[in-house]
C-alpha positions in Angstrom: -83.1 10.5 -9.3 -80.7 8.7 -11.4 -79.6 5.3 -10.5 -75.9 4.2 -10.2 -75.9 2.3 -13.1 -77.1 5.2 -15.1 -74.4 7.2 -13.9 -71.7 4.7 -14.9 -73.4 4.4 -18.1 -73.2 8.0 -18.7 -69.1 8.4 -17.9 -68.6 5.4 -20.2 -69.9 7.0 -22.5 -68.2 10.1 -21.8 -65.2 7.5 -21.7 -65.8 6.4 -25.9 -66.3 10.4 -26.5 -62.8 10.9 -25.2 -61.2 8.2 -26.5 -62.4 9.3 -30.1 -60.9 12.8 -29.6 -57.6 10.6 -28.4 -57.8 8.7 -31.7 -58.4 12.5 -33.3 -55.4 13.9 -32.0 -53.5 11.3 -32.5 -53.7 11.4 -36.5 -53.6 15.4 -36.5 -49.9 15.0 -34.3 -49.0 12.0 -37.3 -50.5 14.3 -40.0 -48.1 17.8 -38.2 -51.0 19.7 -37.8 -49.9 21.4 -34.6 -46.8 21.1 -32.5 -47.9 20.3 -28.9 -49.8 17.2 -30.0 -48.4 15.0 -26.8 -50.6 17.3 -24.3 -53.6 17.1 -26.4 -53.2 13.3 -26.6 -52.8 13.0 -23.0 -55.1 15.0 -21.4 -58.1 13.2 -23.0 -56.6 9.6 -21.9 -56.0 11.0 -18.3 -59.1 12.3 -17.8 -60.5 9.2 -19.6 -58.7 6.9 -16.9 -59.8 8.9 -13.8 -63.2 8.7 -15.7 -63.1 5.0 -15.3 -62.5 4.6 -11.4 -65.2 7.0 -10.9 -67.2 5.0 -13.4 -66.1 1.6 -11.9 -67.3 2.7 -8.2 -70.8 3.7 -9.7 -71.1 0.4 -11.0 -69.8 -1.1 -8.2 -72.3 0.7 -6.1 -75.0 0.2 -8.1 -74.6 -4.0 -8.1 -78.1 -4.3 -6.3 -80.1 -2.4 -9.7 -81.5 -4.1 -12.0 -79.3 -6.0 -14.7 -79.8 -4.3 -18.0 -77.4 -4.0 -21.1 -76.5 -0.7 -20.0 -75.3 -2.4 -16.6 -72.5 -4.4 -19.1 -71.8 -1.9 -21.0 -70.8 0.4 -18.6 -69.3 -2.2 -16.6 -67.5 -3.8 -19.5 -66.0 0.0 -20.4 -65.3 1.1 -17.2 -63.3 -1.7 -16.3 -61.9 -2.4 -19.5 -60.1 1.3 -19.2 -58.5 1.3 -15.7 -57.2 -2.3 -16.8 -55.8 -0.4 -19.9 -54.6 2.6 -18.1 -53.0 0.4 -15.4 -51.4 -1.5 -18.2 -49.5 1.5 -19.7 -49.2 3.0 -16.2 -46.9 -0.2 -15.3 -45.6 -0.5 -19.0 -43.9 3.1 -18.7 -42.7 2.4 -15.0 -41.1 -0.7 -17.1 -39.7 1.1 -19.7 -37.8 4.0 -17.1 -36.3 1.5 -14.9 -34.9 0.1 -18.0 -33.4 3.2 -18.9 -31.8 4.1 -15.7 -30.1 0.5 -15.1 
């Protein structure tokens, strides 16, 4: 049976694999190489961010195993991206009550 930290581990992980196809689609949209390039970049970063709070709450649970550098890392990633999605989240909250006033 895996531990909690493993699993954490494992999403973050899942988390950089996302984030790289994020970066991918990103230079493909600058580059034209297809049209709906704003779904492709934000479906990866969504699912990254929702991978994050799932991650965060197997780290959280798993605060009783072991410390290992896994442990940080996944901690460290998993934080790191609901800080970063929160951060755009209120950013483009920001940005539309700035438009409508």
């Amino acid at each position: 049976m895996k531990t909690y930290t493993e699993k954490s581990f494992k999403i973050a992980m899942v988390i950089i694999l996302l984030f790289a196809i994020t970066y991918l689609n990103v230079f493909l949209k600058v580059w034209n190489r297809f049209a709906d390039g704003e779904v492709l970049i934000a479906i990866p970063f969504i699912a990254a961010g929702i991978l994050g709070i799932i991650g965060s709450i197997y780290a959280f649970k798993g605060r009783k195993d072991k410390a290992t550098i896994k442990k940080r890392v996944a901690i460290l990633i998993n934080v790191s991206v609901i800080i970063l999605f929160l951060g755009l989240i209120i950013n483009n909250i920001l940005d539309i009550t700035k438009v409508l006033h």
